[in-house]
C-alpha positions as CSV (number, residue, x, y, z in Angstrom):
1,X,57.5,232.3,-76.7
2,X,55.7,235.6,-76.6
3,X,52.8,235.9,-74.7
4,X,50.6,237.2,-77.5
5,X,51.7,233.9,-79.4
6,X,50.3,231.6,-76.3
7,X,47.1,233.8,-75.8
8,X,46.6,232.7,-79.4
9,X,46.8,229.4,-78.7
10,X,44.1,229.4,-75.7
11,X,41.6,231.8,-77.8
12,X,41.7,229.6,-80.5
13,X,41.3,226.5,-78.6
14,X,38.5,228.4,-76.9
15,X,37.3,229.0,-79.8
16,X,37.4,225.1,-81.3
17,X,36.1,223.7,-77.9
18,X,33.4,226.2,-78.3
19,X,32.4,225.2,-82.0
20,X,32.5,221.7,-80.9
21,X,30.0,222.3,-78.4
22,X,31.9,221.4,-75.2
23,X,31.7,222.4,-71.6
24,X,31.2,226.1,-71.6
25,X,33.3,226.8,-67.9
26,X,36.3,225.0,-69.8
27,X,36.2,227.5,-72.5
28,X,35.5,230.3,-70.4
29,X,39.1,228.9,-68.6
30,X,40.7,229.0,-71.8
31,X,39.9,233.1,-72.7
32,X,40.0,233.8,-69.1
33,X,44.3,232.3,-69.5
34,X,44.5,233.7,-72.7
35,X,43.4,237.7,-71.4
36,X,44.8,237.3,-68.4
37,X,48.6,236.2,-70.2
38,X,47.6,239.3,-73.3
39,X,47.3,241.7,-70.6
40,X,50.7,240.9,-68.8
41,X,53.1,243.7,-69.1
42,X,55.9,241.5,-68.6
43,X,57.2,238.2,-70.3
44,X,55.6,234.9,-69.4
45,X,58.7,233.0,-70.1
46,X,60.8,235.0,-67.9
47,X,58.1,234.7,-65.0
48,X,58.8,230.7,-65.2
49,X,62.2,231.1,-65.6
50,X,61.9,232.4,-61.7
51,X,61.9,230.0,-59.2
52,X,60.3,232.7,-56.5
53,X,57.2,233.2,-58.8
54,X,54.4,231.4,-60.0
55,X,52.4,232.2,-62.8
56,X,49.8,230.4,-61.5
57,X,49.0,233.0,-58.4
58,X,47.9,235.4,-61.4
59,X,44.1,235.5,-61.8
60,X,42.8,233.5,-64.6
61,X,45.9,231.3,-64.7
62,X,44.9,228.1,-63.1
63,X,46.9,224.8,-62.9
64,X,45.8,223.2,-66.3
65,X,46.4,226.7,-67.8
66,X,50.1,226.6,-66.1
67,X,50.6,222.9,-67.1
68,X,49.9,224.1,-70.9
69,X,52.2,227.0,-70.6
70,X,54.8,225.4,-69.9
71,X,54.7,222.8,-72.6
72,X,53.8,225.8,-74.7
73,X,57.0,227.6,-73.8
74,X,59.2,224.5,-74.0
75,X,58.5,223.1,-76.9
76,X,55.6,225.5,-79.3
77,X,53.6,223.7,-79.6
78,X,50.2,222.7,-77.6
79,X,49.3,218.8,-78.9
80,X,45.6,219.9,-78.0
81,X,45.1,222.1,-80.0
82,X,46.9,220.0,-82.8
83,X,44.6,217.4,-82.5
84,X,41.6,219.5,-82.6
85,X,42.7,221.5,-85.6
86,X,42.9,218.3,-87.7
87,X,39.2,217.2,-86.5
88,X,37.9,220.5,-87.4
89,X,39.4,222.6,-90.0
90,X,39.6,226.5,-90.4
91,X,38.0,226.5,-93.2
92,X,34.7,225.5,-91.7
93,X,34.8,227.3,-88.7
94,X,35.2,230.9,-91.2
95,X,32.2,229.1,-93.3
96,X,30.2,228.8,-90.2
97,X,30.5,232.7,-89.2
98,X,28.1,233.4,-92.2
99,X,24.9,234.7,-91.8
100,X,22.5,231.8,-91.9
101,X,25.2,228.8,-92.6
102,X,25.9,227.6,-89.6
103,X,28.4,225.0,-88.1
104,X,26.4,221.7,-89.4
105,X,26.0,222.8,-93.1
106,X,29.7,223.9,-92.6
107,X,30.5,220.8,-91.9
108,X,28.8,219.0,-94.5
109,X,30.3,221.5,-97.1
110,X,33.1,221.1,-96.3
111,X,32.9,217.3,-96.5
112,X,30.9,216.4,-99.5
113,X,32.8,219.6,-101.9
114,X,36.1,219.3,-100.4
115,X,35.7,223.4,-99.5
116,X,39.1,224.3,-98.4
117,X,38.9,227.9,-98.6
118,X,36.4,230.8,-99.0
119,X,37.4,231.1,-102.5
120,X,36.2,227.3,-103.2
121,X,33.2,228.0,-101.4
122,X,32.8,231.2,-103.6
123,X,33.2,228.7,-106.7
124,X,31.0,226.7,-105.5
125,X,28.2,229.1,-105.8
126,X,29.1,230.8,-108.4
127,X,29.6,226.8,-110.5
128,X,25.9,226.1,-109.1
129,X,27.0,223.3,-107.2
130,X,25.7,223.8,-103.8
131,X,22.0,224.4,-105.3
132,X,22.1,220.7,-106.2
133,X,23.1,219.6,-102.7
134,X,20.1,217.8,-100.3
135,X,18.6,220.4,-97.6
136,X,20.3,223.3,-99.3
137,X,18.9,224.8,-103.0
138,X,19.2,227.7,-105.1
139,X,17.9,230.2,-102.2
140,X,20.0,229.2,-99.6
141,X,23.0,229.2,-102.1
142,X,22.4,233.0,-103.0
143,X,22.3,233.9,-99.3
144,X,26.0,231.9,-98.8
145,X,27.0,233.7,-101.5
146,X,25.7,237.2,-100.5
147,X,26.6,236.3,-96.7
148,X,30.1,235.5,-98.1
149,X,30.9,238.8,-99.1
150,X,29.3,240.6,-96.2
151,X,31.4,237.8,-93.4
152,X,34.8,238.6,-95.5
153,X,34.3,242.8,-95.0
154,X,32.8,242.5,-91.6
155,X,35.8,240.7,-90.1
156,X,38.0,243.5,-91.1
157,X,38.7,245.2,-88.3
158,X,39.3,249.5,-88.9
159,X,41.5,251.5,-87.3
160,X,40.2,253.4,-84.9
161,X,40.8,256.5,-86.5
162,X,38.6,255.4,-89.1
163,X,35.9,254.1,-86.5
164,X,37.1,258.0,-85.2
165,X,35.8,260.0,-88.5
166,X,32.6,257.5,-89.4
167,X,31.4,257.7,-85.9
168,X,32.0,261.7,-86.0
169,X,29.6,262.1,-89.3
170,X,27.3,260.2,-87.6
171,X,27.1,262.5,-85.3
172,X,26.9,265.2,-86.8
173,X,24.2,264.1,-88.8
174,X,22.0,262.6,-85.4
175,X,22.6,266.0,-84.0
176,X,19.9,267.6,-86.4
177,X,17.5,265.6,-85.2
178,X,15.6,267.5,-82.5
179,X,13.5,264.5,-80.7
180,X,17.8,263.5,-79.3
181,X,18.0,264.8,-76.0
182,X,21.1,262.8,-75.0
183,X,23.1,260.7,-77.5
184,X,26.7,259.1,-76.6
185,X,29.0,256.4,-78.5
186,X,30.0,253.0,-76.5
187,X,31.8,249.9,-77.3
188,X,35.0,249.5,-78.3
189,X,35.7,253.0,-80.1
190,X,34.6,254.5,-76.9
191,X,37.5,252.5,-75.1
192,X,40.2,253.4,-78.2
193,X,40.7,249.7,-78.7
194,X,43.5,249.9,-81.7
195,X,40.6,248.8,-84.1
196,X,36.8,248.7,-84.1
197,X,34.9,246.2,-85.7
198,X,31.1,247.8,-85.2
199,X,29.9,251.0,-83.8
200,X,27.5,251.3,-80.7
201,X,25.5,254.4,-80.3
202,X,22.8,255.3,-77.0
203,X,20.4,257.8,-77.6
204,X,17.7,259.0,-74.8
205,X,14.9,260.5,-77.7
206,X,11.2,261.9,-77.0
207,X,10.5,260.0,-80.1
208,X,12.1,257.0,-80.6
209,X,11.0,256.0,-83.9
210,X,11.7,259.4,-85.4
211,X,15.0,259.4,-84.3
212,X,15.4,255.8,-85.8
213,X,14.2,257.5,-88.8
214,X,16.7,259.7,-88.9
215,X,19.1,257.4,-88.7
216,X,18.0,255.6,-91.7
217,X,18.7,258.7,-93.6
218,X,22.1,258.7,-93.3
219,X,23.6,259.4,-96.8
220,X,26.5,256.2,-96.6
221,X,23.7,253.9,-95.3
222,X,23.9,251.0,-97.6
223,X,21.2,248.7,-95.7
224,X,18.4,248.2,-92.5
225,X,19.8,245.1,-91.0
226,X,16.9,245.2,-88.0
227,X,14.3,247.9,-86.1
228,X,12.8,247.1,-83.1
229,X,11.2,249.3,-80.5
230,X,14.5,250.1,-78.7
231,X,17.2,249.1,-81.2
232,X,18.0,249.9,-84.9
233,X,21.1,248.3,-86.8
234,X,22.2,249.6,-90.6
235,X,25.4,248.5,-92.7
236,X,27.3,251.6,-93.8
237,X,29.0,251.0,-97.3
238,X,30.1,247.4,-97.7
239,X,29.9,245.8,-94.1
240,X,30.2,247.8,-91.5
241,X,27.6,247.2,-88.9
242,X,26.4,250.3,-86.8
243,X,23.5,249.8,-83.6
244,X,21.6,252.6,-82.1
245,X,20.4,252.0,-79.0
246,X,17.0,253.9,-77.3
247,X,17.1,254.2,-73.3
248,X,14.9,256.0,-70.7
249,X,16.6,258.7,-68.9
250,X,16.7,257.4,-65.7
251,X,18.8,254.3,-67.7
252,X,21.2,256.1,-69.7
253,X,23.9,255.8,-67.3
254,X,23.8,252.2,-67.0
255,X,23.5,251.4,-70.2
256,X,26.8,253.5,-71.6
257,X,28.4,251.6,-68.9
258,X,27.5,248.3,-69.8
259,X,27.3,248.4,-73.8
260,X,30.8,250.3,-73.4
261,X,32.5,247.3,-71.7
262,X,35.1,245.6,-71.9
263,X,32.9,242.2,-71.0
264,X,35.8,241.5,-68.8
265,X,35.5,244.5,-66.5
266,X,31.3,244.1,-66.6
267,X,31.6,241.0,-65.5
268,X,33.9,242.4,-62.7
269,X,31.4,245.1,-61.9
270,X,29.0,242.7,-61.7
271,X,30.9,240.5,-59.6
272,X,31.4,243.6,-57.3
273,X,27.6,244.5,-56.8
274,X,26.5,241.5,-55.7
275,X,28.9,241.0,-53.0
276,X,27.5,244.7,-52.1
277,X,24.0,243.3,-52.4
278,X,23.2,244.9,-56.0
279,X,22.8,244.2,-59.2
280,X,23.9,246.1,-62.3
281,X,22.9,245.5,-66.0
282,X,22.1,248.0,-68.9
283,X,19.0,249.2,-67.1
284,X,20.4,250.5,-63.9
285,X,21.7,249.7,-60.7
286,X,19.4,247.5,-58.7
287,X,19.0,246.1,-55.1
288,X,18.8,242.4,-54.4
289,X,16.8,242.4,-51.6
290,X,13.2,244.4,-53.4
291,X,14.9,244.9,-56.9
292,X,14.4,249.5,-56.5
293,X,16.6,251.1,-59.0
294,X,19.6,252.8,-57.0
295,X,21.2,254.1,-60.1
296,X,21.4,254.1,-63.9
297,X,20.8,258.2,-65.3
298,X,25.1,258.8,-64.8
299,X,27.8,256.3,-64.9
300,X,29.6,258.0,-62.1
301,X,26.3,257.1,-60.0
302,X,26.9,253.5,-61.3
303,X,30.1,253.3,-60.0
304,X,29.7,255.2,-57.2
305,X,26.9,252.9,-56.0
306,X,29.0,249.7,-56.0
307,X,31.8,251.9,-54.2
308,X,34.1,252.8,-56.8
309,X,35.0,256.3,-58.8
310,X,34.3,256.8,-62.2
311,X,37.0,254.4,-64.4
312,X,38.3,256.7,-68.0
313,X,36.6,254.2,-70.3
314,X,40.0,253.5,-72.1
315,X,41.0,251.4,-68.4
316,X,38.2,249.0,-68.9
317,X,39.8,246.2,-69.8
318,X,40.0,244.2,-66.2
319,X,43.5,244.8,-65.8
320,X,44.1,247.2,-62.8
321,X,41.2,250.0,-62.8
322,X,39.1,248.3,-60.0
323,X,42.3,248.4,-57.8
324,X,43.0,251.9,-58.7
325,X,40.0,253.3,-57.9
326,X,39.2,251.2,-55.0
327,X,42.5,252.7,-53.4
328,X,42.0,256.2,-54.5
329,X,45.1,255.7,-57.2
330,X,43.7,256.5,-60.7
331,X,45.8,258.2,-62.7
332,X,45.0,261.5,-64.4
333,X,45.7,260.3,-68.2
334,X,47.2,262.6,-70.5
335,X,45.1,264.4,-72.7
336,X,46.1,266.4,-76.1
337,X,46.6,269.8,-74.5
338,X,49.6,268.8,-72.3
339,X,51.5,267.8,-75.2
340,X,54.2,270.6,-75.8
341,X,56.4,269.2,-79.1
342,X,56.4,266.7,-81.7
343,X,60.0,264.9,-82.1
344,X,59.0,262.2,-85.5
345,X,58.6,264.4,-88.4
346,X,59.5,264.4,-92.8
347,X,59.9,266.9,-95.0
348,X,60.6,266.8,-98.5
349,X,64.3,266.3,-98.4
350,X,63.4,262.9,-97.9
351,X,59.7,261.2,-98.4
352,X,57.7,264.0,-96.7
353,X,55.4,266.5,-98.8
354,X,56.3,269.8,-97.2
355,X,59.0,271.9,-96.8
356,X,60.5,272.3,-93.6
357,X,59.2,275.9,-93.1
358,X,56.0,274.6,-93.8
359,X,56.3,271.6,-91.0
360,X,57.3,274.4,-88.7
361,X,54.7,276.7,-89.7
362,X,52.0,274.0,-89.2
363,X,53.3,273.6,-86.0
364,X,53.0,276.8,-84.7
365,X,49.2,276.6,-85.4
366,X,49.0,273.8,-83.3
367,X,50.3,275.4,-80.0
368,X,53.7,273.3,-80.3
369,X,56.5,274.8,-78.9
370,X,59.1,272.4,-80.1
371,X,59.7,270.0,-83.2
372,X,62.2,267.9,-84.2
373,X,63.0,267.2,-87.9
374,X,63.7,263.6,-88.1
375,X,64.0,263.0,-92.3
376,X,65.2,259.2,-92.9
377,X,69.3,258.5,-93.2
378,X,70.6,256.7,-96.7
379,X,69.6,253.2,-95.7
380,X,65.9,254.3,-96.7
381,X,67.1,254.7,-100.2
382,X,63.6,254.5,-101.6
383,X,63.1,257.1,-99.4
384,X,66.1,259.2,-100.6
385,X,67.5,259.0,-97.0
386,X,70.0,261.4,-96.2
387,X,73.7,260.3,-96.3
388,X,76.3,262.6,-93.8
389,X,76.7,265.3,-96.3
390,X,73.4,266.0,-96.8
391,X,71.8,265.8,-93.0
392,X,74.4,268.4,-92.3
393,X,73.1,270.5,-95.2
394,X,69.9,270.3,-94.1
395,X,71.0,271.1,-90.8
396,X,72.5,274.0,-91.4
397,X,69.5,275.2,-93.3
398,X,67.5,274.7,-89.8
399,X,70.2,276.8,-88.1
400,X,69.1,280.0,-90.4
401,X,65.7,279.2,-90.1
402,X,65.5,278.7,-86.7
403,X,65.8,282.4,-85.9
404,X,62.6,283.5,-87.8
405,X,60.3,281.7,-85.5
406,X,62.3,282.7,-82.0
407,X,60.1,282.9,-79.5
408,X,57.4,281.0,-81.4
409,X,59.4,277.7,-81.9
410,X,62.4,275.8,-81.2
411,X,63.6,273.8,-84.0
412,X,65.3,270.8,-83.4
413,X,68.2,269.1,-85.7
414,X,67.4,265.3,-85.9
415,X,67.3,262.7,-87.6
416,X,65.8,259.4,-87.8
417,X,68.7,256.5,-88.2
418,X,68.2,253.3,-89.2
419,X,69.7,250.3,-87.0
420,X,71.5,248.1,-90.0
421,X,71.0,244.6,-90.6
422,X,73.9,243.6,-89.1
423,X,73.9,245.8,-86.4
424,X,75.2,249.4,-86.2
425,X,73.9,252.3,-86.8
426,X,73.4,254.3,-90.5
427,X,75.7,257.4,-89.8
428,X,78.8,257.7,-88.4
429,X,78.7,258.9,-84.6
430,X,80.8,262.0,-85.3
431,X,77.2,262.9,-87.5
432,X,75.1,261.6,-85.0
433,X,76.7,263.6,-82.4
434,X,76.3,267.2,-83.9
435,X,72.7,266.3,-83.4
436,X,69.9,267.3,-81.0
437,X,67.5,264.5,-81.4
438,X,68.4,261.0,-82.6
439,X,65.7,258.4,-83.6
440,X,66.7,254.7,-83.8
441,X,64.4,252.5,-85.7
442,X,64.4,249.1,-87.9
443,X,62.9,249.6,-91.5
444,X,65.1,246.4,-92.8
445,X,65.7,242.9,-91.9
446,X,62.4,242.7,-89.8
447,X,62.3,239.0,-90.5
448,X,65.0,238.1,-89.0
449,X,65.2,235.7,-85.6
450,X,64.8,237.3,-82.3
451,X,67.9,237.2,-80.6
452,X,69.2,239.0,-83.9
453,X,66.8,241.6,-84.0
454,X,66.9,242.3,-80.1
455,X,70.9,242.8,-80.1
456,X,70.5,245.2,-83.0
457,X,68.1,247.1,-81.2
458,X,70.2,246.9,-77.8
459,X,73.1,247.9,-79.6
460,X,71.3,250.9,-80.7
461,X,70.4,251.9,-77.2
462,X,73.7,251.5,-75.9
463,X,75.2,254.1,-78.6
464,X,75.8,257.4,-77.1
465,X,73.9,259.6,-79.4
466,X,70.5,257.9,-79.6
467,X,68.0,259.7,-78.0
468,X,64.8,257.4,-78.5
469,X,63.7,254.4,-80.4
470,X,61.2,254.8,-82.6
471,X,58.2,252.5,-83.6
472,X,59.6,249.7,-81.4
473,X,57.8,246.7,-82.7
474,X,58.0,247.7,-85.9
475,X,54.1,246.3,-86.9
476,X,51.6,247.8,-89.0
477,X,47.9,247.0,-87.5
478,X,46.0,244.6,-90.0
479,X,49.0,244.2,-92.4
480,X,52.2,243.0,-90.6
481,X,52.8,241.7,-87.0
482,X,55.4,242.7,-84.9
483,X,58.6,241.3,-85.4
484,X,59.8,238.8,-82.9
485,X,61.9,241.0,-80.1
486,X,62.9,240.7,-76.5
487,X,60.8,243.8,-75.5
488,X,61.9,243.0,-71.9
489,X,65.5,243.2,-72.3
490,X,65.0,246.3,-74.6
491,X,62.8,248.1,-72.0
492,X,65.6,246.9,-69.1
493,X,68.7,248.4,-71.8
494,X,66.6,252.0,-72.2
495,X,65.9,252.5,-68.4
496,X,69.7,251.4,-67.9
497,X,70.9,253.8,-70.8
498,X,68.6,256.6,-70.0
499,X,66.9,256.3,-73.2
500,X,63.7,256.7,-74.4
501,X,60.8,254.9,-76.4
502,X,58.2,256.7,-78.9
503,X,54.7,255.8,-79.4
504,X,54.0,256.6,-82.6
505,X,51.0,258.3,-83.2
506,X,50.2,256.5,-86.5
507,X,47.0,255.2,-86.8
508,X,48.3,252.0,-89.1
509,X,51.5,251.9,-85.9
510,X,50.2,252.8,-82.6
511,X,53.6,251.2,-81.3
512,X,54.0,250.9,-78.5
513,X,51.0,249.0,-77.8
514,X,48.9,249.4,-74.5
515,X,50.7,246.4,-72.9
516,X,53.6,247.5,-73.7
517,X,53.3,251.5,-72.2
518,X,51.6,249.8,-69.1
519,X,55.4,248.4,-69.1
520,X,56.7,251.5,-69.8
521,X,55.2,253.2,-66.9
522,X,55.7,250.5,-64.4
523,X,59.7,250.7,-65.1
524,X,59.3,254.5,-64.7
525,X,60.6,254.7,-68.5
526,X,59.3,258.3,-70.4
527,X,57.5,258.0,-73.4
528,X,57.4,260.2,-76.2
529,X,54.0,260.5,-78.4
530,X,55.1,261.8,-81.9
531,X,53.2,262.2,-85.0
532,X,55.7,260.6,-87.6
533,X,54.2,263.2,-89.9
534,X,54.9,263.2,-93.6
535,X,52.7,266.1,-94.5
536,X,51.6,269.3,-92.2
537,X,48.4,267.3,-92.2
538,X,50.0,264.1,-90.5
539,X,50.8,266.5,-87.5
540,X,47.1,266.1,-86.8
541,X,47.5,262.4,-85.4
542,X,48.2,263.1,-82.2
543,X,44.8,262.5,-81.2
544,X,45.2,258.6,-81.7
545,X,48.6,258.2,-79.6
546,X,47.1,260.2,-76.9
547,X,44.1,257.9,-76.8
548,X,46.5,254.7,-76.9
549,X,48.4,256.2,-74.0
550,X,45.7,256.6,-72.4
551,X,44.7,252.6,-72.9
552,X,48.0,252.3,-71.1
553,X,47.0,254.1,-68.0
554,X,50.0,256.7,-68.7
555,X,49.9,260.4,-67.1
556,X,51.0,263.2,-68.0
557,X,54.3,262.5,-66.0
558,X,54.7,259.1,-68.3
559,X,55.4,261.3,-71.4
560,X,58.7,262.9,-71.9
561,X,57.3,265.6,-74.4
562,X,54.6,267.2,-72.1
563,X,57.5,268.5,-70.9
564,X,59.3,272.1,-72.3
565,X,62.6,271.1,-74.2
566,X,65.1,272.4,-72.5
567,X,63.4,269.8,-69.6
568,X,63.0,267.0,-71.7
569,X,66.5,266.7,-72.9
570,X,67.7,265.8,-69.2
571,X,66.0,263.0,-69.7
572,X,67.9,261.8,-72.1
573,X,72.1,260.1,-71.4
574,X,73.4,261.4,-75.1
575,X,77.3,261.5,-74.9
């Protein structure tokens, strides 16, 4: 069982234990399991399958928590959490998250109308018939109904490039007003989490409600949820919920800190300061003994005061950072400037909009000083992959062009090559071989079982001409989960093959995930960051594999193409 599958299990009984009011340190057990198990960078079930380890020494893996694991592992199934899903279904626990239901009118919804879904609930309203219902009415049925559309939008997560451009015009647009003296985004977009579900901005202003003023002037602002003294909170089109925050100088430190999270490494900081006799919360950093502020105006005075250096905010999630910086071992994370090439990229001779002079020319602008052109083999039919006779067209075409950009840019014959269904690769290897860079990746078949999926993807890495394997989980954030694959036996077969593993720059990909490039970088395996770019403008998403990188604490020595080519290819076991 993979361990996202059993930190499912223990957030959602969290989560049902929580809705059913029960003792708050037994839920608290349940997230603390389920983060600590999401946050391994190696497999759960091969941790138990070792007799010298025990899962239970890891920090927020207690005996109960080890008890369920392993029933979890050896069967699927938790009977818990069975049992509490039949007592309280999902339906009421998704009516309960709207504004102003709450979890006992859930309940009795769901109950006297038979609600199964949010569409019945939607009928419901719409047929009048929860107006006629005792203790609830015609007003508190427009609300449901006007809450139901704003709960269904807000829970949809956005990539965080999208979090990226909205919190950018933003910006811009709080940068005219002249009372901001300091202004800085938090949260979750500050740490580069894959998606962003709200938008946290601090502001230290000479005039607060003028700047929350200003705010309300934004041109997408659809709504004023609330305005206090200190805080104001608008929707922006639909749903989405953005908070600016108004701090005193002296606090703004502090309070980026804290409002940037994750709650998991506050609580650690917190945890910290008091055995240091301090106390830190989103005003400053305070002493126990006669409560005088200490620090608060920086965050590296914040974290300085409880003996630590300044944590990237992308590290925040509780894993290793506090170590790392306690022992002086903090890795310098890679930042867009180191990259030197891009080695994922279409042109139009298969499903790409550009030409490849006009990929290469693109590149050039953007200070690469080496591509590969990686069009998609005949397997990718809707695609109008490229069968033997036609990759060797195109390659020859790159060996003509490659002499008008000498000196500016090498241009590299590749390919990407689909693994088949049945194992095998999509091209002969006396195709493969003539060329400089071969990508492996799985576009079919992703539903099959695991063990099937993990030998096609092992024989891949074992063939002689693969260079990389691309998009490795093969998800797509908010539309299709990973398929289920051995990513531990595949990470051991690269490191034994010499091969390496892309993170794909995609905003709707970002595969490898952050666990999975911590795992990377603990096996000492390269990984390459590449655009999968379909257009010259696709070259541009750089930017959001560098910041999911980063999330996995990887240097610049973690990335095989920060280094020049001729470099990077002894790197790679091809023949």
């Amino acid at each position: 069982m993979e361990n996202a599958a059993i930190a499912a299990v223990f957030e959602e009984m969290a989560e049902l234990l929580e809705f059913r009011s029960e003792n708050p340190f037994r839920i608290r057990a349940y997230r603390n399991g389920a983060k600590a198990i999401r946050d391994l960078d190696e497999s759960v079930t091969s941790i138990l399958a070792d007799d010298t380890r025990d899962l239970s020494s890891i920090p927020g893996i207690g005996k109960t928590l080890l008890d369920k694991t392993k029933t979890l592992v050896s069967s699927g199934q938790l009977p818990q959490l069975l049992k509490l899903r039949q007592e309280i279904p999902d339906v009421v626990i998704q009516m309960a998250r709207i504004p102003g239901l709450g979890a006992k009118k859930a309940i009795k919804l769901q109950q006297e109308l038979q609600i199964d879904s949010l569409s019945d609930l939607r009928a419901a309203c719409q047929q009048d018939r929860i107006a006629k219902l005792k203790g609830f009415g015609g007003k508190t049925q427009q609300a449901i109904l006007d809450g139901l559309a704003i709960a269904e939008a807000a829970a949809e997560r956005i990539y965080w490039s999208q979090g990226d451009q909205l919190a950018k015009a933003i910006g811009q647009h709080m940068e005219n007003c002249p009372v901001i003296r300091k202004m800085a985004w938090a949260g979750s977009y500050r740490r580069g989490r894959e998606t962003v579900g709200d938008l946290d901005l601090l502001i230290v202003a000479e005039d607060r409600p003028t700047a929350m003023d200003h705010l309300e002037t934004y041109p997408e602002l659809s709504s004023t949820i609330l305005r206090g003294e200190t805080k104001i909170s608008i929707r922006v089109g639909k749903a989405f919920q953005v908070d600016m925050r108004a701090v005193d100088d002296n606090q703004f430190g502090a309070a980026l800190q804290y409002f940037t999270g994750s709650q998991a490494h506050n609580i650690h900081t917190r945890r910290i300061a008091k055995e240091n006799g301090l106390k830190i919360n989103e005003y400053g950093v305070f002493s126990l003994e006669d409560n005088a502020q200490v620090a608060g105006e920086t965050e590296e005075d914040v974290y300085a005061a409880i003996g630590l250096r300044w944590i990237a905010p992308e590290l925040r999630e509780d894993r290793h950072e506090f170590e790392w910086s306690r022992e002086d071992k903090l890795p310098q994370l890679i930042e867009q400037k180191d990259i030197c090439g891009d080695l994922h990229m279409h042109t139009n001779a298969t499903d790409g909009a550009a030409t490849l002079r006009e990929m290469a020319d693109a590149a050039v602008t953007r200070n690469l000083s080496y591509i590969a052109i990686t069009d998609h083999s005949q397997r990718v039919s809707m695609a109008r992959g490229l069968d033997a006779e036609r990759l060797r067209a195109q390659w020859n075409m790159i060996d003509q062009v490659r002499t008008e950009y000498e000196g500016r840019l090498t241009i590299l014959k590749g390919i990407e090559c689909d693994i088949l269904e049945p194992g095998g690769m999509d091209l002969p290897d006396d195709c493969l071989e003539e060329a400089d860079w071969v990508l492996a990746s799985i576009h079919y078949g992703q539903k099959q079982p695991r063990d099937q999926i993990t030998e096609r993807l092992l024989g891949a890495i074992e063939n002689p001409w693969v260079s990389c394997i691309a998009h490795p989980t093969g998800r797509l954030i908010n539309r299709r989960p990973p398929y289920e694959v051995d990513m531990e036996s595949v990470m051991q077969a690269v490191k034994q093959h010499g091969k390496l593993l892309e993170l794909n720059a995609n905003p709707a990909r970002l595969d490898l995930n952050d666990v999975h490039l911590a795992a990377a970088k603990r096996l000492g395996i390269p990984v390459v960051i590449s655009s999968d770019a379909h257009s010259t403008d696709g070259l541009d998403v750089m930017r959001y594999g560098i910041k999911q990188a980063r999330r996995g604490g990887l240097s610049r020595e973690d990335v095989g193409n920060t280094r020049p080519w001729e470099e990077l290819k002894t790197l790679v076991q091809r023949g």
